[in-house]
SEDRENNU-985437 format. One record per residue (C-alpha): residue number from 1; chain; x, y, z; residue in one letter. Coordinates in Angstrom, 2 decimals. Example, Ala and Ser with C-alpha at 12.3 -4.5 7.8 and 13.67 -1.06 7.14 Angstrom:
num 1, cadena A, X 12.30, Y -4.50, Z 7.80, residuo A
num 2, cadena A, X 13.67, Y -1.06, Z 7.14, residuo S
// end
This chain:
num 1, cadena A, X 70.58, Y 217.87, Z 212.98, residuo X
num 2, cadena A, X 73.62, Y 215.63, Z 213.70, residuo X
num 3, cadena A, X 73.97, Y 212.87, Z 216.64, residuo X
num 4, cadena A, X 77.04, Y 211.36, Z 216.60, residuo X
num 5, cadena A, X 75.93, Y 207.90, Z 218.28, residuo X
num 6, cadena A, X 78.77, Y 205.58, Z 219.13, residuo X
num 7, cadena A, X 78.78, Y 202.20, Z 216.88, residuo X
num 8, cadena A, X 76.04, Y 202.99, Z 214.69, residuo X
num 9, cadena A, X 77.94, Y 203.13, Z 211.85, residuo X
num 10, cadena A, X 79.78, Y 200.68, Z 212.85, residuo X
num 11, cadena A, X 76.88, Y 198.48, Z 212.73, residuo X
num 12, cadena A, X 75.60, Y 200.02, Z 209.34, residuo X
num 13, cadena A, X 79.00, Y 198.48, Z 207.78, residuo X
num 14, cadena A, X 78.34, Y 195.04, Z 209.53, residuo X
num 15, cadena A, X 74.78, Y 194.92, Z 208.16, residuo X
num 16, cadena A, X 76.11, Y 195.96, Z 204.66, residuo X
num 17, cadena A, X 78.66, Y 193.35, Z 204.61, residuo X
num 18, cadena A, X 76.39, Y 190.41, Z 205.49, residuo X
num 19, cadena A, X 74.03, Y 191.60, Z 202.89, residuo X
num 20, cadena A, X 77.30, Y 191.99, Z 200.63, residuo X
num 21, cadena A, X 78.42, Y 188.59, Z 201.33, residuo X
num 22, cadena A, X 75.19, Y 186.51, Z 200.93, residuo X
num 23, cadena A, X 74.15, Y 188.19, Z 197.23, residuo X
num 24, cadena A, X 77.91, Y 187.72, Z 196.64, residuo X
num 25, cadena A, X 76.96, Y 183.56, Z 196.28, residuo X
num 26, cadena A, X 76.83, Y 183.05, Z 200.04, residuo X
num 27, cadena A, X 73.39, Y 183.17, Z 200.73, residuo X
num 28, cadena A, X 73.05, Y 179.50, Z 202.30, residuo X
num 29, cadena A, X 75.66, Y 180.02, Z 204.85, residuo X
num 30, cadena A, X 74.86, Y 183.71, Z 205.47, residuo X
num 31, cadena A, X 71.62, Y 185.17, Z 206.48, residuo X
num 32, cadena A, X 71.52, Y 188.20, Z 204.32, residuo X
num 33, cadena A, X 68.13, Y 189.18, Z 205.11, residuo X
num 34, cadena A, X 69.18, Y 189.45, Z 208.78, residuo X
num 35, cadena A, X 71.06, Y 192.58, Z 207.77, residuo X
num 36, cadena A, X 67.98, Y 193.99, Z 206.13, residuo X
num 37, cadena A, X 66.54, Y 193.40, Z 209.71, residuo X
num 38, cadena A, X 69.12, Y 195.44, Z 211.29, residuo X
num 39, cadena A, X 69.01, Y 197.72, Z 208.76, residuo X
num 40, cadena A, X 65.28, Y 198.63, Z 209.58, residuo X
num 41, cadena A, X 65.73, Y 198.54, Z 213.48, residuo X
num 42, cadena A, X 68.66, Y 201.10, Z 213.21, residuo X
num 43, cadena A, X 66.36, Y 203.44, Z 211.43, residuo X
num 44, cadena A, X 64.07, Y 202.96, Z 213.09, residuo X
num 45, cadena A, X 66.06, Y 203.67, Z 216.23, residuo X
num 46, cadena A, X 67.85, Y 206.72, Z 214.78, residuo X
num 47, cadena A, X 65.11, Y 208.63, Z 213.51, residuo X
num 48, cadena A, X 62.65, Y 208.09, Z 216.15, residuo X
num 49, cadena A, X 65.93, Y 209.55, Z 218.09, residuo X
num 50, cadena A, X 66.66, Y 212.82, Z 216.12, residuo X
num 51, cadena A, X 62.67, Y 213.30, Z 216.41, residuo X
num 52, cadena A, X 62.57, Y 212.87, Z 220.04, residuo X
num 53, cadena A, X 65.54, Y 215.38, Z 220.25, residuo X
num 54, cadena A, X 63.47, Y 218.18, Z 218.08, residuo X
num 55, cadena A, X 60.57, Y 217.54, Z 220.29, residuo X
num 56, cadena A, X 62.25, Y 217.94, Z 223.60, residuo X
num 57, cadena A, X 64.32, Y 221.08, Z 221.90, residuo X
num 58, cadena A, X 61.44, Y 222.63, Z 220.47, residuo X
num 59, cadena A, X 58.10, Y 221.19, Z 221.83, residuo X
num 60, cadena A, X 56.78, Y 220.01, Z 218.52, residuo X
num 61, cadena A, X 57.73, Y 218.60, Z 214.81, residuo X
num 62, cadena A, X 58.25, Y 219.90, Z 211.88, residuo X
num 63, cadena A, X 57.01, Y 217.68, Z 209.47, residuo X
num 64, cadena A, X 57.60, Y 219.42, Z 205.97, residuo X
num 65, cadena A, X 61.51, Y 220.18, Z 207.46, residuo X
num 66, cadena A, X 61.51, Y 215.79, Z 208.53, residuo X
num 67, cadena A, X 59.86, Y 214.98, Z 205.11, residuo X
num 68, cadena A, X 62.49, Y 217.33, Z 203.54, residuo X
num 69, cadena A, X 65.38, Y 215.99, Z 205.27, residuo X
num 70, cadena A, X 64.66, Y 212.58, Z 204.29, residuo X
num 71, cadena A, X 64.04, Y 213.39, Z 201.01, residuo X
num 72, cadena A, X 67.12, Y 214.95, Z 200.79, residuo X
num 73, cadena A, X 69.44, Y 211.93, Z 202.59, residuo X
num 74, cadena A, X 67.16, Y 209.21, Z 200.24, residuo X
num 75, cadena A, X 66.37, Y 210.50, Z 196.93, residuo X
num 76, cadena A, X 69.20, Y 211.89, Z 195.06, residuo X
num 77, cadena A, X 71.50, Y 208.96, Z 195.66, residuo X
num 78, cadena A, X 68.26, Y 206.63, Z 195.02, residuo X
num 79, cadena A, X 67.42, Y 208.26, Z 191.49, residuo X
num 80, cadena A, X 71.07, Y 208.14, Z 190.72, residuo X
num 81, cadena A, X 71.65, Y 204.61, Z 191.08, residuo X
num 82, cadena A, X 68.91, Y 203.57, Z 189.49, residuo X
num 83, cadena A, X 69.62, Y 205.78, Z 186.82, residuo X
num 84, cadena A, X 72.91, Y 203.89, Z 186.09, residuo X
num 85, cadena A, X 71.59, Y 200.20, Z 186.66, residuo X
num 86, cadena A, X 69.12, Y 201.14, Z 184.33, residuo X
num 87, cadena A, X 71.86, Y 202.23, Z 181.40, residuo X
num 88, cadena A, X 74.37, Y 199.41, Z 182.64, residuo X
num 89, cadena A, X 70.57, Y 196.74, Z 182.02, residuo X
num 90, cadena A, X 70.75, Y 197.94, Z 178.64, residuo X
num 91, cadena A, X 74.53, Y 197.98, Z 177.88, residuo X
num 92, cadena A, X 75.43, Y 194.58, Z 179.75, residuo X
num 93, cadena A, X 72.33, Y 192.14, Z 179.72, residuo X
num 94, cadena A, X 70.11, Y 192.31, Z 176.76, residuo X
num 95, cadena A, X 68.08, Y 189.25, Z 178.17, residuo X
num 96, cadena A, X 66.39, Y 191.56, Z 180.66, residuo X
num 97, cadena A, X 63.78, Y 193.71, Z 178.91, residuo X
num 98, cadena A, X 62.67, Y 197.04, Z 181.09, residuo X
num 99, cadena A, X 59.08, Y 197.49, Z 182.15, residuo X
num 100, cadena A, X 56.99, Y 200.71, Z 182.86, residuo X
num 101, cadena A, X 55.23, Y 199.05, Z 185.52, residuo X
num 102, cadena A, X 58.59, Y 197.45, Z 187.70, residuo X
num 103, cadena A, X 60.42, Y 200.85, Z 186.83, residuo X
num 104, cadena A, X 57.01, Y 203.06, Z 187.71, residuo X
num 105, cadena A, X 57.06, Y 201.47, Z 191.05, residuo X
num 106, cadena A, X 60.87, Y 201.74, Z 192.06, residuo X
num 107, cadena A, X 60.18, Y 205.59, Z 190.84, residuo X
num 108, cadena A, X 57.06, Y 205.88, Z 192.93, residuo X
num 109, cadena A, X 58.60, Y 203.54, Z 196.18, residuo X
num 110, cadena A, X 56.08, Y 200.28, Z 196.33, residuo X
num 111, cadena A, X 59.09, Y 198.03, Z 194.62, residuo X
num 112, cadena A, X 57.76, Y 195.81, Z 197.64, residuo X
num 113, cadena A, X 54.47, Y 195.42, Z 196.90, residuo X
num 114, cadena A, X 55.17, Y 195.73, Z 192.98, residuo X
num 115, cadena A, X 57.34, Y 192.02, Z 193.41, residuo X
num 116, cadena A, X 55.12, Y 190.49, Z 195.77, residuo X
num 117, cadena A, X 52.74, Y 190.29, Z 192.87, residuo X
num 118, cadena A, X 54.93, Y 190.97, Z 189.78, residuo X
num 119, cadena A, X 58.12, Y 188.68, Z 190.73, residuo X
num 120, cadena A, X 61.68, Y 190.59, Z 189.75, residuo X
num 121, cadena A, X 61.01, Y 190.46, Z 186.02, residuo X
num 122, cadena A, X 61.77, Y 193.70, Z 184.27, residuo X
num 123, cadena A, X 63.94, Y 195.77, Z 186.86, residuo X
num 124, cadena A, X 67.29, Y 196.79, Z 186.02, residuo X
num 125, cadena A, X 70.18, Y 194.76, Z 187.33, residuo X
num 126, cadena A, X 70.65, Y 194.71, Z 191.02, residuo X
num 127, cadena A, X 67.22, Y 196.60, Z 191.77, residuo X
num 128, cadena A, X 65.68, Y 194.02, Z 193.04, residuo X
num 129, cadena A, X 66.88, Y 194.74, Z 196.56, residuo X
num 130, cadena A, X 64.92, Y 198.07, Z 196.49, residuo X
num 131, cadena A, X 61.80, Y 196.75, Z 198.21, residuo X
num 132, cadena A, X 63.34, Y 197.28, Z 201.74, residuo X
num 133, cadena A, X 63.68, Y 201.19, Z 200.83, residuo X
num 134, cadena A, X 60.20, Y 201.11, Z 199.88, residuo X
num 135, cadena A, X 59.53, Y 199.94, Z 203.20, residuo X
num 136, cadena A, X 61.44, Y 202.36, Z 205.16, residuo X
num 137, cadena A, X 59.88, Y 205.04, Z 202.66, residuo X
num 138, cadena A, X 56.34, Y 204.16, Z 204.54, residuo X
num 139, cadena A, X 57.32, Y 204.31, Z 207.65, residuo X
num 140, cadena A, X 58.86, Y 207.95, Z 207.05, residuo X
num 141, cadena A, X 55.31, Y 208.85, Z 205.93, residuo X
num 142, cadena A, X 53.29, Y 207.54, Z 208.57, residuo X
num 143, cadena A, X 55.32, Y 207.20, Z 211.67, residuo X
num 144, cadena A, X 55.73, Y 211.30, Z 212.33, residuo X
num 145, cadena A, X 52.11, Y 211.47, Z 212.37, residuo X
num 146, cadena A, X 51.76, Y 208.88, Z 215.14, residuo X
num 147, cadena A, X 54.87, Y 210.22, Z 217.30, residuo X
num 148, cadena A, X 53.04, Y 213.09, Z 217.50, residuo X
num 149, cadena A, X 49.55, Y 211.24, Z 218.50, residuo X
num 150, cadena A, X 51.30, Y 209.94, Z 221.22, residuo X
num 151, cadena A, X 52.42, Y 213.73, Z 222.56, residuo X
num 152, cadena A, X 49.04, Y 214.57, Z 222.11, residuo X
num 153, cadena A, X 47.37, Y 211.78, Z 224.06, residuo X
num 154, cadena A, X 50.23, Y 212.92, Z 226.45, residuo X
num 155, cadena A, X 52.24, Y 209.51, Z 226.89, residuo X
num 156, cadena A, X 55.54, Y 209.74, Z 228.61, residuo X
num 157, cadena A, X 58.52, Y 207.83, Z 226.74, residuo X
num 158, cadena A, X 57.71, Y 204.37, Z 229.35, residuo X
num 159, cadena A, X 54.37, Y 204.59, Z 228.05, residuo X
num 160, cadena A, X 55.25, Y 205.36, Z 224.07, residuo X
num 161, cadena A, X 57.34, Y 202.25, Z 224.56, residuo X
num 162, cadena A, X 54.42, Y 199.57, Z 225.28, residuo X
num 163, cadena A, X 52.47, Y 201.30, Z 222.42, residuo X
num 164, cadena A, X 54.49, Y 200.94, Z 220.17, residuo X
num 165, cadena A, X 55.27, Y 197.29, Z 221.57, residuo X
num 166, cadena A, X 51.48, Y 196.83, Z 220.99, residuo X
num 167, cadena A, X 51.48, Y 197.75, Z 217.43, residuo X
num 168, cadena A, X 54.35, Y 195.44, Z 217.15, residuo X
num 169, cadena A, X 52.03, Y 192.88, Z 218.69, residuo X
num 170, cadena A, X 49.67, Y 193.61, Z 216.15, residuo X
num 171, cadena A, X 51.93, Y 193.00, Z 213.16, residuo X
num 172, cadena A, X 53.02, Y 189.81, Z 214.47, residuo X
num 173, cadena A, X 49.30, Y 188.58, Z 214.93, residuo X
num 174, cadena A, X 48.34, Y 189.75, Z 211.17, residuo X
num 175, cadena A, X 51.78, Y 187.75, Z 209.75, residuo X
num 176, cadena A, X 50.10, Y 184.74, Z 211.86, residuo X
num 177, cadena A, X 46.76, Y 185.53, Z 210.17, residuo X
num 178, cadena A, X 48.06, Y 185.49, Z 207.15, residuo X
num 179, cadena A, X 50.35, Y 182.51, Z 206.94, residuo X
num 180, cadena A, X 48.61, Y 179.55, Z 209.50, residuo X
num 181, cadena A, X 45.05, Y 180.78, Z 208.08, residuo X
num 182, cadena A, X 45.44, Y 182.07, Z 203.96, residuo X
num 183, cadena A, X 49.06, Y 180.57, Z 203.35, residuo X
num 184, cadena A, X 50.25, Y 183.22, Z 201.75, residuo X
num 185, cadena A, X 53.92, Y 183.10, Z 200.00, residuo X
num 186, cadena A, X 57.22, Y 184.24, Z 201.63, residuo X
num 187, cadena A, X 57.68, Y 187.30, Z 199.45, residuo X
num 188, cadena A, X 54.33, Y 188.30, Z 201.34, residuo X
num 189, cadena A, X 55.34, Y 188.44, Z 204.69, residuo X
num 190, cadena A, X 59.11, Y 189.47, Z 203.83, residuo X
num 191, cadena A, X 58.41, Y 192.18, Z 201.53, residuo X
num 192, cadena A, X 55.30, Y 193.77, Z 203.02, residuo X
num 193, cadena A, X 55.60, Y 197.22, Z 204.51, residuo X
num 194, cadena A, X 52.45, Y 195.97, Z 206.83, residuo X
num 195, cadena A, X 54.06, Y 192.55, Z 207.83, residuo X
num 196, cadena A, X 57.93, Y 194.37, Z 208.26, residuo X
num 197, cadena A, X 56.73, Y 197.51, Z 210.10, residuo X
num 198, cadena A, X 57.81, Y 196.00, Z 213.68, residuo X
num 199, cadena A, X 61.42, Y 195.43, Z 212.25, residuo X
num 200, cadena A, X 61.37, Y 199.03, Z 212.10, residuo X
num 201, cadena A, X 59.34, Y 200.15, Z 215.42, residuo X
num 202, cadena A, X 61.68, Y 197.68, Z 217.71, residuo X
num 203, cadena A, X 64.21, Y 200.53, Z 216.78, residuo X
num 204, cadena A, X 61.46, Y 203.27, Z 217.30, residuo X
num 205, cadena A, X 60.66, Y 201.86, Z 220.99, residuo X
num 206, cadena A, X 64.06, Y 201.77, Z 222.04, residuo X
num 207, cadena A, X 64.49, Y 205.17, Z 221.08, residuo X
num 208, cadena A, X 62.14, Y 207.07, Z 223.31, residuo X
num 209, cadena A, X 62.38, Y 204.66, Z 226.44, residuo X
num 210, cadena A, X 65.94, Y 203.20, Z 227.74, residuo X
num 211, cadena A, X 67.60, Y 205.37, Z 225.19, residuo X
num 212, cadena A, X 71.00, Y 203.88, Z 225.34, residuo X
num 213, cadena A, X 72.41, Y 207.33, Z 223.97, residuo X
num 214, cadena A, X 69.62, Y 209.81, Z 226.11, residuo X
num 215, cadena A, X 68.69, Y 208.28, Z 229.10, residuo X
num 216, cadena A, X 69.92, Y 207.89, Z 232.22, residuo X
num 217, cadena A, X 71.94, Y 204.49, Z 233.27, residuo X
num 218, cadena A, X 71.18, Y 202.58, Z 236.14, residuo X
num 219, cadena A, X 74.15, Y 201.68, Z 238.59, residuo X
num 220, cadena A, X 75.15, Y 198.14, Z 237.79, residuo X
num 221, cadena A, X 73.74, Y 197.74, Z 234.72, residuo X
num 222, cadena A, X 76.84, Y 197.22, Z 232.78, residuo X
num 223, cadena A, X 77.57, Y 194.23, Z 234.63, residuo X
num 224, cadena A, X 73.77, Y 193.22, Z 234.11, residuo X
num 225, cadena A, X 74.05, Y 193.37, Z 230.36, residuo X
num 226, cadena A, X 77.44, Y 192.16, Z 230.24, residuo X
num 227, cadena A, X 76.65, Y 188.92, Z 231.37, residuo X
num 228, cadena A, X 72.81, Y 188.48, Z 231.46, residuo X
num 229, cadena A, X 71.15, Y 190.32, Z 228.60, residuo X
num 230, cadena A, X 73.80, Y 190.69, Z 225.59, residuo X
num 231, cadena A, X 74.65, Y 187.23, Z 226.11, residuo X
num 232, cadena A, X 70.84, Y 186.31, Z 226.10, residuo X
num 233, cadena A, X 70.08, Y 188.72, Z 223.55, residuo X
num 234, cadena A, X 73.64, Y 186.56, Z 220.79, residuo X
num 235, cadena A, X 71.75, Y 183.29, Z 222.12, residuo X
num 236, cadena A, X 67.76, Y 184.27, Z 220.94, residuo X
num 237, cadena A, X 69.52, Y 185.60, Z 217.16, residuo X
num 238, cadena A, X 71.32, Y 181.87, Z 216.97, residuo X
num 239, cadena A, X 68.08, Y 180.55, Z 217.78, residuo X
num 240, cadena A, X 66.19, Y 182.07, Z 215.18, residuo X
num 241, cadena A, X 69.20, Y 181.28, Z 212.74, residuo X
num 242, cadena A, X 69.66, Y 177.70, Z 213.57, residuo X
num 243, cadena A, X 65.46, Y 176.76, Z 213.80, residuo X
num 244, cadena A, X 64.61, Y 176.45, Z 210.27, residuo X
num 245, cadena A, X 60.69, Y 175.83, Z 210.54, residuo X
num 246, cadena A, X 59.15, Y 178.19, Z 207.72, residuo X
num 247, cadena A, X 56.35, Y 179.05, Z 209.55, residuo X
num 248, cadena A, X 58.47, Y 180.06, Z 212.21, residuo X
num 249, cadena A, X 60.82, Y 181.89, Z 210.04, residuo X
num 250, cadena A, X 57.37, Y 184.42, Z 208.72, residuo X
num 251, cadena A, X 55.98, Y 184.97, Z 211.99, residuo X
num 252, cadena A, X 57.96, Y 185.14, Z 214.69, residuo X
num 253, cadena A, X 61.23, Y 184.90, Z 213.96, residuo X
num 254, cadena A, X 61.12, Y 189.16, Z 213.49, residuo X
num 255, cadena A, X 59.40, Y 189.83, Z 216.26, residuo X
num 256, cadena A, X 62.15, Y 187.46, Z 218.15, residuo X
num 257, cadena A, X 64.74, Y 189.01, Z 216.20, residuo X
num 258, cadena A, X 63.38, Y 192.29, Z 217.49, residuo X
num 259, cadena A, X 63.42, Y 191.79, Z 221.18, residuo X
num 260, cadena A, X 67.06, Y 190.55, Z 220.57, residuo X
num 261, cadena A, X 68.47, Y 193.11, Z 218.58, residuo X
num 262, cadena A, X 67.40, Y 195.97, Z 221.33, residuo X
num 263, cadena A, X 70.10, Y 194.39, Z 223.75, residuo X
num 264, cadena A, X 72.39, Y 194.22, Z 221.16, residuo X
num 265, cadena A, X 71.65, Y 197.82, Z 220.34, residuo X
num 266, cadena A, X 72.02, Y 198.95, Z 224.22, residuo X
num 267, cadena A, X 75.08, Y 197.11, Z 224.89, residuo X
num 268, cadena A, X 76.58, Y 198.63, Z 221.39, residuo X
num 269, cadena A, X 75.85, Y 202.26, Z 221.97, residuo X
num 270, cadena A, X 75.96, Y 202.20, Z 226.34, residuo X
num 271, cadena A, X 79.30, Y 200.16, Z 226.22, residuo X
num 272, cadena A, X 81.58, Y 200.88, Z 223.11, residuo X
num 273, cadena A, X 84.88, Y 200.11, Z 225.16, residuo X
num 274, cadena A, X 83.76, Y 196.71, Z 225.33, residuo X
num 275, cadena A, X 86.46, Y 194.33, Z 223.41, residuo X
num 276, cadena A, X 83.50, Y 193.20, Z 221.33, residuo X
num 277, cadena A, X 82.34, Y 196.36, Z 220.47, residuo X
num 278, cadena A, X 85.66, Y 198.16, Z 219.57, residuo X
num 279, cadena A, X 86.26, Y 197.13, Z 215.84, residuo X
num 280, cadena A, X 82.65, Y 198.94, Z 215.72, residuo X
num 281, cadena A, X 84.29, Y 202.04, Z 216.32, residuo X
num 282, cadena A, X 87.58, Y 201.40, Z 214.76, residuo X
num 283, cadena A, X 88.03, Y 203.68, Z 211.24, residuo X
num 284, cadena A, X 87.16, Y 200.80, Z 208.71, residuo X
num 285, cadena A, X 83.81, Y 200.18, Z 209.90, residuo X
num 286, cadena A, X 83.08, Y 203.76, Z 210.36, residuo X
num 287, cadena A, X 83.91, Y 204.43, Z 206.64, residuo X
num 288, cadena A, X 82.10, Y 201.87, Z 205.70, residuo X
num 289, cadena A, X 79.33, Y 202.30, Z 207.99, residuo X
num 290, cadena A, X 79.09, Y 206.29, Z 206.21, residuo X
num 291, cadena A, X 78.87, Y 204.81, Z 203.03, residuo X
num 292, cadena A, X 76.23, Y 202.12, Z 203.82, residuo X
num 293, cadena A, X 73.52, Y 203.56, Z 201.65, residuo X
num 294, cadena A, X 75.17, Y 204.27, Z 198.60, residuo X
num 295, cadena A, X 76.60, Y 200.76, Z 199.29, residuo X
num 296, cadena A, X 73.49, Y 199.15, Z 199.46, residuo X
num 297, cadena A, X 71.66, Y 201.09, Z 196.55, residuo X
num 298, cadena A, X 74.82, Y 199.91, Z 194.05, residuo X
num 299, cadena A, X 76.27, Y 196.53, Z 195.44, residuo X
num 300, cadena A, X 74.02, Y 193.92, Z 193.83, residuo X
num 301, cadena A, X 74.53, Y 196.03, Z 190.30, residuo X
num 302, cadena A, X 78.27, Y 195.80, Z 190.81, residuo X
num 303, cadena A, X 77.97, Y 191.65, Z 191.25, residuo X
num 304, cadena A, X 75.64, Y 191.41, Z 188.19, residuo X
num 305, cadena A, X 78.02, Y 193.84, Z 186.21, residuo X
num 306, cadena A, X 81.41, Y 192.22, Z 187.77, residuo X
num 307, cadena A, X 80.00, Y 188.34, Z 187.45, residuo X
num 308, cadena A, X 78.79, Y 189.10, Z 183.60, residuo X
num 309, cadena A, X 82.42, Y 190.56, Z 182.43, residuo X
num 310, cadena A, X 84.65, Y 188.53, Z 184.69, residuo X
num 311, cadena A, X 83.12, Y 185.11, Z 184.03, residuo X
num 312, cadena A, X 86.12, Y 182.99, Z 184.11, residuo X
num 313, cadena A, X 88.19, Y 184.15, Z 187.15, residuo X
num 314, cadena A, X 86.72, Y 182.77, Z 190.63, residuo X
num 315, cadena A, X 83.90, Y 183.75, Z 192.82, residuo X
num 316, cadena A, X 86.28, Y 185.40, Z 195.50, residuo X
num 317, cadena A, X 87.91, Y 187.39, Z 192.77, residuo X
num 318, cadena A, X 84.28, Y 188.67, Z 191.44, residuo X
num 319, cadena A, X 83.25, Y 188.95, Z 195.07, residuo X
num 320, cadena A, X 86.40, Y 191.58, Z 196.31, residuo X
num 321, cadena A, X 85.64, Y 193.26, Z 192.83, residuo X
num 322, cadena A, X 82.34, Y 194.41, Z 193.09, residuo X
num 323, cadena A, X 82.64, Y 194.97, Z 196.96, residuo X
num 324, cadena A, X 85.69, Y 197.42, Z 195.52, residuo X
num 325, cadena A, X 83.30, Y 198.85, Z 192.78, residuo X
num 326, cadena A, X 80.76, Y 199.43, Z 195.19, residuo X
num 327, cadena A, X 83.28, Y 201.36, Z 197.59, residuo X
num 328, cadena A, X 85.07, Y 203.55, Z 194.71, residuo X
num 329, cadena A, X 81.29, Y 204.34, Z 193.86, residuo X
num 330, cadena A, X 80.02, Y 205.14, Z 196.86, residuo X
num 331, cadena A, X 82.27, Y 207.21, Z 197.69, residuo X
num 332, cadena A, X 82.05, Y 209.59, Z 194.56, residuo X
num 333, cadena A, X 78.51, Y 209.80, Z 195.72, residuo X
num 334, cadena A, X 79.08, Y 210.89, Z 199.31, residuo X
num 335, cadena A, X 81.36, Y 213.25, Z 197.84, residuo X
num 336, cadena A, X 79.15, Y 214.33, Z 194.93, residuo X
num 337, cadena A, X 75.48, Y 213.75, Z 195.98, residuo X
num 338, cadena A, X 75.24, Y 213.04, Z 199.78, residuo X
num 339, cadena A, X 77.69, Y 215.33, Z 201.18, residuo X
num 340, cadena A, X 75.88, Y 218.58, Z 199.23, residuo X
num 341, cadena A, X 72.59, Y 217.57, Z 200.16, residuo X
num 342, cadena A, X 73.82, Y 216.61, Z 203.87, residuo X
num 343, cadena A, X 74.85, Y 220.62, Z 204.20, residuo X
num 344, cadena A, X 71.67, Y 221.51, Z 202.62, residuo X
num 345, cadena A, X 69.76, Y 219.56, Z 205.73, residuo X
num 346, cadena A, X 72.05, Y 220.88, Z 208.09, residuo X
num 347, cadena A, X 71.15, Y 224.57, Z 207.43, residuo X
num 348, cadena A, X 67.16, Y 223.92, Z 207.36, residuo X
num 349, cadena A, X 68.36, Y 221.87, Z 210.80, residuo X
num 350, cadena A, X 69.82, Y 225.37, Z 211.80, residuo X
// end
């Protein structure tokens, strides 16, 4: 099914440029893994969305036609790209010798797990940034199966809300567990589908209470977020960008980051118009924004591929390049790939 959702896309192509920019050579200055993070509460948020819309349509979910879906949206372009930064690892960088095992697991979707304990070493160029997928990959396996526990225990969206709340509660007090008491490395807590789930559910809660796109608005809340809880919501995100504590940063900073990121998301969707929110909406970002994934799967390739022939021209100049690359490419895939497969989804939708 489609939802056109105002700004989403618009924040897909913000998220994909500040992951761009940081594994461009800005990585002290920008936090790239904060657009990972937004990343996994937009999907979150979208597909606990297009589920709640099925189930109010039809009463129920289809799982084989989700599972299907997803496959079809994720896969191709996935097996594609990793296809070609396997042949460019060959052509381009013979200091990087393929593994079964690191290629097995980006095949098979635990690249997370795979370089908590294995490190990088032996994944083609570029790959490396696969373990969030992997992530998102889990919670499209289990999460279906507990949206429709909560139907079945007959929870209203208010009361879906704190549950899922409570199993991000839950994640939060495991990352605790395991960094104050067994110290485990960063990888561990930023990698782990079990210590990133509530990056993802944050999304998922939004979506079935205080829908910004479903539910009803309150009188006077625009003026409420405008200058109470969008401004409070920019202020926690410094916070957690500014306080540099590690233990911090592997604990709570996700959950904060979380609780932060659903004003953002309200204001975003509720109040487009806003002058903030605009160049969300504007036809640049929305491009970009529709090419996110493909721009994701292919954009650290490109900057391997561009830095290793254009080694004596400036970063900037490698930087546009590859950002350029990764457009041109992405593109022939939504063309080529995505858009096929998106009218194959459409009719089982139908």
């Amino acid at each position: 099914m489609t939802l056109r959702i105002p700004s989403l896309d618009g924040l897909r192509a913000i998220s994909f440029l500040v992951v761009f920019v940081a594994h461009a050579g800005l990585e002290r200055i920008i936090p790239g893994g904060f657009g990972v993070t937004v990343f996994f509460f937009l999907s979150g948020y979208l597909i606990t969305t297009l589920l709640r819309v099925e189930h109010e349509q039809h009463g129920t979910i289809n799982l084989k036609h989700f599972w299907f879906r997803r496959a079809l949206r994720i896969l191709p372009p996935f097996y594609l790209v990793l296809l070609i930064a396997s042949v460019l690892t060959v052509c381009f960088d013979f200091s990087i010798m393929l593994t079964g095992g690191a290629l097995t697991a980006q095949l098979l979707h635990f690249t997370n797990y795979w370089t908590i304990y294995h490190g990088y070493e032996g994944m083609p160029l570029g790959t490396g940034v696969y373990w969030s997928l992997a992530v998102e990959e889990h919670f499209y396996l289990f999460f279906p199966w507990l949206y429709l526990l909560l139907f079945k225990l007959k929870l209203e969206g208010r009361a879906q809300a704190f549950t899922l709340w409570g199993v991000c509660g839950a994640v939060l007090l495991w990352r605790c567990l395991l960094v104050y008491k067994y110290g485990v490395p960063t990888d561990r807590t930023y990698m782990g589908s079990d210590t990133r789930l509530d990056s993802i559910l944050f999304g998922s809660a939004l979506a079935v209470w205080n829908n910004p796109m479903l539910d009803k608005v309150e009188q006077n809340s625009e003026q409420l977020f405008k200058y109470l809880l969008f401004p409070a919501s920019i202020g926690l995100l410094i916070f957690c960008f500014i306080y540099r504590d590690p233990a911090f940063r592997e604990t709570v900073r996700y959950s904060l980051q979380g609780v932060a990121l659903t004003g953002v998301f309200i204001a975003a969707v509720r109040y487009p118009q806003w002058l903030v929110f605009r160049t969300l909406n504007s036809r640049f970002f929305v491009f970009v924004g529709g090419l996110s994934y493909s721009l994701y799967l292919i954009h650290f390739t490109a900057i391997f591929v561009v830095q290793k022939l254009l080694q004596d021209v400036g970063a900037v100049v490698q930087g546009v390049t590859a950002l350029l690359m990764s457009l041109v490419f992405a593109w022939g895939s939504y063309l080529l790939v995505e858009k096929p497969c998106a009218k194959l989804r459409k009719k089982l939708s139908d």
